[in-house]
VOLO-429346 format. One record per residue: y, x, z of N, C-alpha, C in turn. Coordinates in steps of 0.05 Angstrom, whole numbers, plus 5000, padded with zeros to 4 digits. Layout:
BEGIN
YXZYXZYXZ...
This chain:
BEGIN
452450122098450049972093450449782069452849712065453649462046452749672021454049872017455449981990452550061987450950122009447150272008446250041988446549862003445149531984446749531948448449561955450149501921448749801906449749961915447850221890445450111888442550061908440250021903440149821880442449531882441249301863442549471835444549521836446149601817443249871801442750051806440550171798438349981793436749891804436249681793435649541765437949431770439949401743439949461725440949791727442249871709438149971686437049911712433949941697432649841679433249571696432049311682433649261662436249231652436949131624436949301607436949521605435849621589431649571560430549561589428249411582427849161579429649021587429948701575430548651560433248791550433948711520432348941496431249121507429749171487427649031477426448951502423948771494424548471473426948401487428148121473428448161446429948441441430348501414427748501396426648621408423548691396422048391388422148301409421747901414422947761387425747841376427547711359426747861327426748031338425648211310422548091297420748111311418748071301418047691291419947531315419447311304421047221271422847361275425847361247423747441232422247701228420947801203417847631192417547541221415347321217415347121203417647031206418646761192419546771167421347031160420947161129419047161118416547261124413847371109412147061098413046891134411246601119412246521108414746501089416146311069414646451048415046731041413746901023411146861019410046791036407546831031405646541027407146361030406646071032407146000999408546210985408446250953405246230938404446430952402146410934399046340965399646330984397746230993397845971011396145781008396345561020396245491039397545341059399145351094396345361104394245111099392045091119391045451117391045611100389745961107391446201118394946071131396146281139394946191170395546441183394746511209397746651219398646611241400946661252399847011258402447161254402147511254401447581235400947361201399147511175401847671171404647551168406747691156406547981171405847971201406848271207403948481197402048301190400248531187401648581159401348381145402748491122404848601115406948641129409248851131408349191139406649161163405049391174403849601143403449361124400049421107402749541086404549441076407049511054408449821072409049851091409750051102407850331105404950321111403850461106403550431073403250321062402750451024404950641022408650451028410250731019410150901039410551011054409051261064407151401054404351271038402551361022403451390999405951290987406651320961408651530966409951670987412451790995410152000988408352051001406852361018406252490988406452400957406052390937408152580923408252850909408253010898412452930887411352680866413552670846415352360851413852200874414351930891416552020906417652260926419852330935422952430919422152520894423752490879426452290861424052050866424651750857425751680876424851770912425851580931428151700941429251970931431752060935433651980910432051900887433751760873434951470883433851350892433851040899435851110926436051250944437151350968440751460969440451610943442751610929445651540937445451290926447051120933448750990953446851020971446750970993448851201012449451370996451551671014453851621010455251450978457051350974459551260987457850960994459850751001459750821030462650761042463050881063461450681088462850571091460250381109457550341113456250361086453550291085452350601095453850771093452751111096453451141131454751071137454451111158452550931179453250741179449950501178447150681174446550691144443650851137443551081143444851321151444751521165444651531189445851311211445051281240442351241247441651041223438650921230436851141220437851251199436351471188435351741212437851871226437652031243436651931268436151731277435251561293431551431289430351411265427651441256426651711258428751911252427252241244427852331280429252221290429352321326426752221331426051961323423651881346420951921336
């Protein structure tokens, strides 16, 4: 009966942190990039007209262009140029290739 109780919490468990720290991450991510965009953006527009979430629309709005600029004939060319580099150095390639094969999985 004991060890019945320990598997159930332990499953559980093993459920819930998974979805917690994803969500947290997700939580950390979006506030980090939030807080990037309003320094940036506090450049050229003035505090009383930012609205909290403008940075992520505006990250959203830069991500769809390159994509719109990727889907482009002679734009993939350039962005395998710029990409390049990136196969090199040993560290940074293995880094951008995890994340890489990890975007094209999902």
């Amino acid at each position: 009966m004991k060890n019945r109780v320990i598997r159930t919490f332990l499953a559980g468990l093993f459920a819930f942190l998974p979805l917690a720290i994803s969500v947290y991450i997700l939580f950390w991510m979006t506030m980090t990039l939030e807080s990037i965009a309003h320094k940036f953006l506090l450049w050229y527009l003035p505090d009383f007209l930012y609205v909290p979430g403008m940075g992520i629309l505006r990250g959203i709005i830069l991500i769809f262009l390159l994509g719109a600029l990727l889907t482009r004939e002679g734009a993939r060319s350039i962005y395998e140029k710029i990409e390049a580099p990136f196969t090199y150095v040993p560290l940074v390639k293995s880094i951008y290739f995890a994340i890489k094969d990890l975007s094209s999985y999902l």
